[in-house]
Structure formats: structure tokens, C-alpha cells
PyMOL Python script that loads the backbone (N, CA, C, O; Angstrom):
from pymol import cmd

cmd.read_pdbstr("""\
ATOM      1  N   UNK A   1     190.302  -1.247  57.102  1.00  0.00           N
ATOM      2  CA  UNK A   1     191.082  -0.732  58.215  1.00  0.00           C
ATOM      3  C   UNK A   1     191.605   0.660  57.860  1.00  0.00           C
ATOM      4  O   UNK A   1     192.178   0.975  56.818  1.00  0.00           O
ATOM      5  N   UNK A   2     191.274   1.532  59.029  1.00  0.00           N
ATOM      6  CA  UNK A   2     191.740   2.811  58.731  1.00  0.00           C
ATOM      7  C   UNK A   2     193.336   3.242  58.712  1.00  0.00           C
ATOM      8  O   UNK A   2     194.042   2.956  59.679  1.00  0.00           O
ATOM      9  N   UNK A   3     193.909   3.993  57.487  1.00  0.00           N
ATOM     10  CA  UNK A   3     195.264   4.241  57.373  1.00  0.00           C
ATOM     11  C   UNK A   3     195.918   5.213  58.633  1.00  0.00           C
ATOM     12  O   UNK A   3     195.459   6.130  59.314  1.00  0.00           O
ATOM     13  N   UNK A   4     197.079   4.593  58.573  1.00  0.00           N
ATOM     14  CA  UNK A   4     197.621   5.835  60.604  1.00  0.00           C
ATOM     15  C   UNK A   4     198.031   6.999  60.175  1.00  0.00           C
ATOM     16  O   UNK A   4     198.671   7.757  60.903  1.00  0.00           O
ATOM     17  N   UNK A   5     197.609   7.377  58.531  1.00  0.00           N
ATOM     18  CA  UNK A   5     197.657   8.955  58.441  1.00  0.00           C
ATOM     19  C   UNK A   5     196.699   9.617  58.777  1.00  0.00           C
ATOM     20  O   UNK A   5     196.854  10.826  58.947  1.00  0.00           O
ATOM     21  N   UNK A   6     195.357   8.973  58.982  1.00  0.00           N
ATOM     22  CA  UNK A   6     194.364   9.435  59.049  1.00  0.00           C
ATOM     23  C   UNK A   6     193.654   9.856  60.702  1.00  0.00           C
ATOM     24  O   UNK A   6     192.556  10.336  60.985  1.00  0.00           O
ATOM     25  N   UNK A   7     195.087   9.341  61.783  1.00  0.00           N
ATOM     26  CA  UNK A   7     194.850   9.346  63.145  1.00  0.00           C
ATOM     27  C   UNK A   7     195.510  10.265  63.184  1.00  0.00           C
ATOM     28  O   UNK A   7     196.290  10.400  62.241  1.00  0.00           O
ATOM     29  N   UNK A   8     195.509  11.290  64.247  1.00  0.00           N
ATOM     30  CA  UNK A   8     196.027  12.094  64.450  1.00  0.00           C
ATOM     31  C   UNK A   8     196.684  12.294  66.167  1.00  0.00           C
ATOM     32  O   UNK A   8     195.999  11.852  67.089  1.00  0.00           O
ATOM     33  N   UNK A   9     197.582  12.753  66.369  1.00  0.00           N
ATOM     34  CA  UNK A   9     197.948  12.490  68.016  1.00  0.00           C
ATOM     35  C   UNK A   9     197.210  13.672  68.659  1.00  0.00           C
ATOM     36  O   UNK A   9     196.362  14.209  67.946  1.00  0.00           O
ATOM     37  N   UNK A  10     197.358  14.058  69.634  1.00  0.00           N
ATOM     38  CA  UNK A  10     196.771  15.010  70.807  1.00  0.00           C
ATOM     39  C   UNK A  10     197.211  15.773  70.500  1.00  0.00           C
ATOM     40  O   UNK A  10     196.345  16.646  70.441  1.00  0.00           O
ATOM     41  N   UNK A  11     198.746  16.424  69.990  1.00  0.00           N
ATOM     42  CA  UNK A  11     198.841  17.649  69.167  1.00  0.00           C
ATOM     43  C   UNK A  11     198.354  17.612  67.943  1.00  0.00           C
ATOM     44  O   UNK A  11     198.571  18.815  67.804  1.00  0.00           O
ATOM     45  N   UNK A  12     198.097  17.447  67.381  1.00  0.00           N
ATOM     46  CA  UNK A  12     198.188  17.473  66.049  1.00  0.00           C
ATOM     47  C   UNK A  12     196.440  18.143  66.059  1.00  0.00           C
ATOM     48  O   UNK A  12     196.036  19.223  65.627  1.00  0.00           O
ATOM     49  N   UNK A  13     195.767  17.146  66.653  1.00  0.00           N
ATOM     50  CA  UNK A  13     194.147  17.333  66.881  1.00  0.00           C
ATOM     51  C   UNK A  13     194.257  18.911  67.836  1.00  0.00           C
ATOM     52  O   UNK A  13     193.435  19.795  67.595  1.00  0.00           O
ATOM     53  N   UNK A  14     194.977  19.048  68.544  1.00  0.00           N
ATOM     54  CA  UNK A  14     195.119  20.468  69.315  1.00  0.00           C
ATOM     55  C   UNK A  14     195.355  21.739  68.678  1.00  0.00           C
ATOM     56  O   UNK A  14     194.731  22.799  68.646  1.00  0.00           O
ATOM     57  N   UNK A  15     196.373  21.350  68.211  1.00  0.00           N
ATOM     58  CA  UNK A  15     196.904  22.460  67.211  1.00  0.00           C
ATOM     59  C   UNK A  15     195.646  22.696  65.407  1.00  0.00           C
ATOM     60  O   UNK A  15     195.583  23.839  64.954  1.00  0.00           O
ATOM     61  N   UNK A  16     195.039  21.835  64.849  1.00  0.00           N
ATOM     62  CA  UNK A  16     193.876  22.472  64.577  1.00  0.00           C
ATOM     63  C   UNK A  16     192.424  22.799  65.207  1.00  0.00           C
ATOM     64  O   UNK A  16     191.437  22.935  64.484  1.00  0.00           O
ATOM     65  N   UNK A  17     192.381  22.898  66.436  1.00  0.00           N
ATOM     66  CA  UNK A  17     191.425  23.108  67.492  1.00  0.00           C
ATOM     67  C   UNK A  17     192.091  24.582  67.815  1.00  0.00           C
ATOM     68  O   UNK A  17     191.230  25.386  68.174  1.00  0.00           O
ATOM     69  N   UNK A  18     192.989  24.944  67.785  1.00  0.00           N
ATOM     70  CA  UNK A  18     193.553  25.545  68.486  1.00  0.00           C
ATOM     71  C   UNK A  18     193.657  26.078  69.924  1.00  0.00           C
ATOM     72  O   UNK A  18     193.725  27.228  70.360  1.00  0.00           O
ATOM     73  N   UNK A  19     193.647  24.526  70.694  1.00  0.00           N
ATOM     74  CA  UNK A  19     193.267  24.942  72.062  1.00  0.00           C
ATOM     75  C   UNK A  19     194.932  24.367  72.734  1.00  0.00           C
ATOM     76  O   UNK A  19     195.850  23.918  72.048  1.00  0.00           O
ATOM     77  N   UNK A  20     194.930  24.541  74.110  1.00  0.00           N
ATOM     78  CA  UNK A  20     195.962  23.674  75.137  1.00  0.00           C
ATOM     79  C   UNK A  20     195.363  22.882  75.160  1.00  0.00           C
ATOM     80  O   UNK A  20     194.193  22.626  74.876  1.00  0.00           O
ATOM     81  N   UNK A  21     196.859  22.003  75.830  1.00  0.00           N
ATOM     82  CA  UNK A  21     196.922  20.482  75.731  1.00  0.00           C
ATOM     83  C   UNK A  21     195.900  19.768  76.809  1.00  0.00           C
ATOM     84  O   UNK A  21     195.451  18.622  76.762  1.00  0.00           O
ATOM     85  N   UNK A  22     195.625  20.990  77.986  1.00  0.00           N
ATOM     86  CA  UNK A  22     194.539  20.388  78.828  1.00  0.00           C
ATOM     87  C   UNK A  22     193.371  20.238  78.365  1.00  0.00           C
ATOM     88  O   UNK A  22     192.713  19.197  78.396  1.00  0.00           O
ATOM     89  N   UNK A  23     192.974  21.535  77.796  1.00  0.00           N
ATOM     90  CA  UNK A  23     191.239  21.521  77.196  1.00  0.00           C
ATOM     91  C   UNK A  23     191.085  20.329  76.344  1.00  0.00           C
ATOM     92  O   UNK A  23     190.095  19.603  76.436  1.00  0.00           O
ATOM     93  N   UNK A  24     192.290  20.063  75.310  1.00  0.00           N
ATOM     94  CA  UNK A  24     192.508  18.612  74.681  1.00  0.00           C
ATOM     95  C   UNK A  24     191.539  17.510  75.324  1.00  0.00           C
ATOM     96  O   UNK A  24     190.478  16.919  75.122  1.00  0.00           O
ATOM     97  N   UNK A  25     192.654  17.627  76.276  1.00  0.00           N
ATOM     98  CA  UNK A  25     192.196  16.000  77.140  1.00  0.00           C
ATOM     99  C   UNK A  25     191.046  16.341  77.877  1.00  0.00           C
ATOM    100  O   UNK A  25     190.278  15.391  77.726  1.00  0.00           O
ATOM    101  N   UNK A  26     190.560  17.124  78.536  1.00  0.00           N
ATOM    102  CA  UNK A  26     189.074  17.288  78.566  1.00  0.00           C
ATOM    103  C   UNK A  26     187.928  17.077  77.600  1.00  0.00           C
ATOM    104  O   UNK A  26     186.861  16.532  77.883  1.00  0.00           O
ATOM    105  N   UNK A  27     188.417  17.771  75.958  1.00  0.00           N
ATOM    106  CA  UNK A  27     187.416  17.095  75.658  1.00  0.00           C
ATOM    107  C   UNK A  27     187.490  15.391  74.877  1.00  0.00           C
ATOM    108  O   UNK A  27     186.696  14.604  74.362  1.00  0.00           O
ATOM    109  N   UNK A  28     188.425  15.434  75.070  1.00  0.00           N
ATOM    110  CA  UNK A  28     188.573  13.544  74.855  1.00  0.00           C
ATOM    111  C   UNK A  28     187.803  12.804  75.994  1.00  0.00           C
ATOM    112  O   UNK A  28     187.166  11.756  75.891  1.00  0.00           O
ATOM    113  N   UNK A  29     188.027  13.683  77.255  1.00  0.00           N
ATOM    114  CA  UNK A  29     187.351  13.141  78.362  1.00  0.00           C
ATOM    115  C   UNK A  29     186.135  12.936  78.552  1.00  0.00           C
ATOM    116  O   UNK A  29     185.629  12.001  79.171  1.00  0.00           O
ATOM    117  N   UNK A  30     185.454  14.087  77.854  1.00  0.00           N
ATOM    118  CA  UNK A  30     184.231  14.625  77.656  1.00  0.00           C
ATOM    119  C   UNK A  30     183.346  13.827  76.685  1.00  0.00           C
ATOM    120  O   UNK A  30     182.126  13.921  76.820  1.00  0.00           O
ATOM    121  N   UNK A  31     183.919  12.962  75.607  1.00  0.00           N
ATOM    122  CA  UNK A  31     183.206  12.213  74.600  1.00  0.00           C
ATOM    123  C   UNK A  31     184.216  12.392  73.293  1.00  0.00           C
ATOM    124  O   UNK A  31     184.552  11.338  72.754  1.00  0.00           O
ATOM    125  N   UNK A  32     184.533  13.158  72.947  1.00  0.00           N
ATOM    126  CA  UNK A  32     185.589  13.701  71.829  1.00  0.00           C
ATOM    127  C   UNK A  32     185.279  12.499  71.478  1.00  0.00           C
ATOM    128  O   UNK A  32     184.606  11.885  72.306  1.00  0.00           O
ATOM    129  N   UNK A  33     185.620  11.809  70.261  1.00  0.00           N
ATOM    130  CA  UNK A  33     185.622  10.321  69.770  1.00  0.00           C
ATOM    131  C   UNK A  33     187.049  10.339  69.420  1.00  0.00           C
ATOM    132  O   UNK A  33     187.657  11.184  68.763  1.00  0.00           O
ATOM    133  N   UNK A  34     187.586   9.000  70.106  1.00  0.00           N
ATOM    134  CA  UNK A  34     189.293   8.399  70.218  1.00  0.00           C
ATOM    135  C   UNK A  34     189.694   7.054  70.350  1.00  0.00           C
ATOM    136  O   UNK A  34     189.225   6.154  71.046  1.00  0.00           O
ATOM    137  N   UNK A  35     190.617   7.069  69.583  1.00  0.00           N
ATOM    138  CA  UNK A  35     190.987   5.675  69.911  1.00  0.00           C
ATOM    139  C   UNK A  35     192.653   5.241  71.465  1.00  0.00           C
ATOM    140  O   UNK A  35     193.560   5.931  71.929  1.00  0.00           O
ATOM    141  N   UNK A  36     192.394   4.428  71.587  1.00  0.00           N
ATOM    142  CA  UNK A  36     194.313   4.462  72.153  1.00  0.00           C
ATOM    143  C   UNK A  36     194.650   3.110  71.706  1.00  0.00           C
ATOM    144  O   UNK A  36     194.040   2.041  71.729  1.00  0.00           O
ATOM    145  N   UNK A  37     195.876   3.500  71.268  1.00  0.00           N
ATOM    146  CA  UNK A  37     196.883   2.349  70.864  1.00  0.00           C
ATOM    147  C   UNK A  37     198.085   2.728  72.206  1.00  0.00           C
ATOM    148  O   UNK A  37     198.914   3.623  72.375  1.00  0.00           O
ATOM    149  N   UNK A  38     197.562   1.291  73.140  1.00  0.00           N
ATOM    150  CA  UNK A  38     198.636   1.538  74.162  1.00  0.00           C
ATOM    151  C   UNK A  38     197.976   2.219  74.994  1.00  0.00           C
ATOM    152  O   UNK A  38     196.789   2.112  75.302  1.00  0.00           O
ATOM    153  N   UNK A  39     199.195   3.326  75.568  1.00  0.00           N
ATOM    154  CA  UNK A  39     198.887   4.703  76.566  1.00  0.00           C
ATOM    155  C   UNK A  39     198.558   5.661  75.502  1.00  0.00           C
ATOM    156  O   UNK A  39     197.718   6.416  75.993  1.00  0.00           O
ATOM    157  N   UNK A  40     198.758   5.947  74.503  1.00  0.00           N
ATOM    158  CA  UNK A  40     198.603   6.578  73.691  1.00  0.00           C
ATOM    159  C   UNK A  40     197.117   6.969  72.641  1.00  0.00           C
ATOM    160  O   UNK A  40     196.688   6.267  71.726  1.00  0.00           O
ATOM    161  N   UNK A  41     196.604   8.169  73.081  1.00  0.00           N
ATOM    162  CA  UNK A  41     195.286   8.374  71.978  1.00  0.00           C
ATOM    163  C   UNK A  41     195.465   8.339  71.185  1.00  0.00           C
ATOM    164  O   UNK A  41     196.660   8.081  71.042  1.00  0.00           O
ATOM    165  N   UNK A  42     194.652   8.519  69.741  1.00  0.00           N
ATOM    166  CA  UNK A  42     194.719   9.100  68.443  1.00  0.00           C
ATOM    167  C   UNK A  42     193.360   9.253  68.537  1.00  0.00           C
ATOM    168  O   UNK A  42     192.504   8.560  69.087  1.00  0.00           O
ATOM    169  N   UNK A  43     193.274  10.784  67.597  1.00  0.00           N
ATOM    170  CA  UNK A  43     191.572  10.702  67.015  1.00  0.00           C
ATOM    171  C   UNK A  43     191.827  10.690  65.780  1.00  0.00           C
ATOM    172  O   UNK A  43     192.793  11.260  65.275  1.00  0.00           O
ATOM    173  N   UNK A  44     190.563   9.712  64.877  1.00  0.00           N
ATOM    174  CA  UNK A  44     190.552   9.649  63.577  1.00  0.00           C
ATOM    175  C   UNK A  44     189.599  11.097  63.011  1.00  0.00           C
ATOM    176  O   UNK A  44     188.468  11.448  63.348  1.00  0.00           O
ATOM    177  N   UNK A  45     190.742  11.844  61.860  1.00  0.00           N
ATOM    178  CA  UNK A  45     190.681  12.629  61.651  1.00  0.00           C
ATOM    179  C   UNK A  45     189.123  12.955  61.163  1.00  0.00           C
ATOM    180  O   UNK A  45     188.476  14.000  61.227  1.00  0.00           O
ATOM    181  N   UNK A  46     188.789  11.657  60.656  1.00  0.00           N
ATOM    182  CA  UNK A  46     187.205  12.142  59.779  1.00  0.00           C
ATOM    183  C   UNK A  46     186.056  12.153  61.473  1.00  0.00           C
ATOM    184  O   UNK A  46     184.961  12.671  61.691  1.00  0.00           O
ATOM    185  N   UNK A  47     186.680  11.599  62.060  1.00  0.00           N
ATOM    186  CA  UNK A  47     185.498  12.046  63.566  1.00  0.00           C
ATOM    187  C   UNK A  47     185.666  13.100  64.210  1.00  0.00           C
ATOM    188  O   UNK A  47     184.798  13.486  64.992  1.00  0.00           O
ATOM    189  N   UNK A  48     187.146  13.978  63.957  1.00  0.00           N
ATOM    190  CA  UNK A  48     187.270  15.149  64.239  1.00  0.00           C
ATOM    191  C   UNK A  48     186.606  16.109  63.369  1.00  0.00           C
ATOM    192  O   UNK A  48     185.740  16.825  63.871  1.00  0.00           O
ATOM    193  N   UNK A  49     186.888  16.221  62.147  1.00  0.00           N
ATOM    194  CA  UNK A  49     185.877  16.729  61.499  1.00  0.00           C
ATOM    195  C   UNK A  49     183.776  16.408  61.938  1.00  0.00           C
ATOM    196  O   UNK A  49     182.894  17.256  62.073  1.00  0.00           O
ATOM    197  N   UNK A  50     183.710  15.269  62.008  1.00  0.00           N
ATOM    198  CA  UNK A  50     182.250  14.981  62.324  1.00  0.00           C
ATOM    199  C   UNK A  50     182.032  16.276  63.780  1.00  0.00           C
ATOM    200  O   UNK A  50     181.241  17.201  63.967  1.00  0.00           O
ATOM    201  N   UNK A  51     183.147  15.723  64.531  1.00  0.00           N
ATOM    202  CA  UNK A  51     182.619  16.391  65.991  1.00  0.00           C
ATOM    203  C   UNK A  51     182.788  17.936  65.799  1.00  0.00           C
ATOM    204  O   UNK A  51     182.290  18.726  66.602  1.00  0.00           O
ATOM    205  N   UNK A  52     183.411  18.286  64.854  1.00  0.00           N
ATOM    206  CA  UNK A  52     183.745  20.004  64.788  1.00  0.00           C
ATOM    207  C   UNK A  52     182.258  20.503  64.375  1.00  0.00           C
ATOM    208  O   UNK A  52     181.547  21.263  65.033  1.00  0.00           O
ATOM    209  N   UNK A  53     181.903  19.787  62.909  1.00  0.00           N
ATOM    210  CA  UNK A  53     180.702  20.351  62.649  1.00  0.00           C
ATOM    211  C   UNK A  53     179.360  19.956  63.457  1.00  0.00           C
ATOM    212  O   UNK A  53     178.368  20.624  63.163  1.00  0.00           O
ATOM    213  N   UNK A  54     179.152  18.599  64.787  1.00  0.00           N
ATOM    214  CA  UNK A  54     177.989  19.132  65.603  1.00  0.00           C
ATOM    215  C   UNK A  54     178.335  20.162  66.420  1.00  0.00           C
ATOM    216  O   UNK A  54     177.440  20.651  67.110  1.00  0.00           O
ATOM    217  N   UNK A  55     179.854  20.764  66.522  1.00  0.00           N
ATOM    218  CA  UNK A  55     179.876  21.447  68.023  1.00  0.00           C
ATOM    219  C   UNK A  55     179.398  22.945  67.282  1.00  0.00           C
ATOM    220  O   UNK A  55     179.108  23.883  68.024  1.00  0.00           O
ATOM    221  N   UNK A  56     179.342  23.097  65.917  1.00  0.00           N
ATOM    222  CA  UNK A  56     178.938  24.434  64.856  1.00  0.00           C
ATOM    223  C   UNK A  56     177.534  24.829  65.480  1.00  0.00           C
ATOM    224  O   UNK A  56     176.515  24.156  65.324  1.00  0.00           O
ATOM    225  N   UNK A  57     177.618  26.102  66.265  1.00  0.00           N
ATOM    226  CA  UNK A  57     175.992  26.777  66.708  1.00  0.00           C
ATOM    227  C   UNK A  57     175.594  27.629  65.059  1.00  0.00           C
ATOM    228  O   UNK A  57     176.259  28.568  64.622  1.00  0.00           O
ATOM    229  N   UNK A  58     174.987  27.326  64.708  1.00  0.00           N
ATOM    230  CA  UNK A  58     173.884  28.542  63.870  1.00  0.00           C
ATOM    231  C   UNK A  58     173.471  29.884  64.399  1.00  0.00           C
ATOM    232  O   UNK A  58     172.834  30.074  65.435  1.00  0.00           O
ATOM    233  N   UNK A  59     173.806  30.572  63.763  1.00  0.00           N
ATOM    234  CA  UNK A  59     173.444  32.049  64.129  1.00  0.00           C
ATOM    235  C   UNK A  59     172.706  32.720  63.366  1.00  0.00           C
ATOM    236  O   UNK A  59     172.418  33.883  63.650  1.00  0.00           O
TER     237      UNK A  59
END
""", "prot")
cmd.dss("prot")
cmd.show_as("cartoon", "prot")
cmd.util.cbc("prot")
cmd.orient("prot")
């Protein structure tokens, strides 16, 4: 079972994205990988990392 340091809330995941809180929830909307406990999301930090490096274009 994954530790709840390792979830992160909608800021927390925002603020190293560095986007607003809408684009957030768009891309949670969008597929982002998340969990909710409750009303409440969390993304687990190691799928934020996964999803950062497919969204990486090569140049």
C-alpha cells in the first residue's frame, strides 16, 4: 500500500506543473492518472512523474 506522502493534492501537483488550478483539473479530466479519497483527488507522485516524462516532445 502506497504511503499518503507519496499522494499529492491538486496544489501541490499544480504548483510543480506550474500551471492554474483550472488547467489542473482539466488535465485530471483529461486522463492525468488520480486517485479520490472522498470528494477529494490525490495524484500519486510516481504517476506524476510517469505522465511528465510521456508528455516530454524530443527535439
Amino acid at each position: 500500500m502506497e504511503n499518503n506522502n507519496n499522494l499529492l493534492t491538486i496544489d501541490e501537483a499544480r504548483s510543480i506543473l506550474r500551471v492554474g488550478r483550472n488547467v489542473m483539473y482539466d488535465l485530471v479530466k483529461s486522463g492525468m492518472p488520480h486517485i479520490k479519497v472522498g470528494k477529494q483527488i490525490r495524484i500519486p507522485q510516481e504517476a506524476l512523474t510517469a505522465w511528465i516524462k510521456n508528455q516530454t516532445i524530443a527535439s
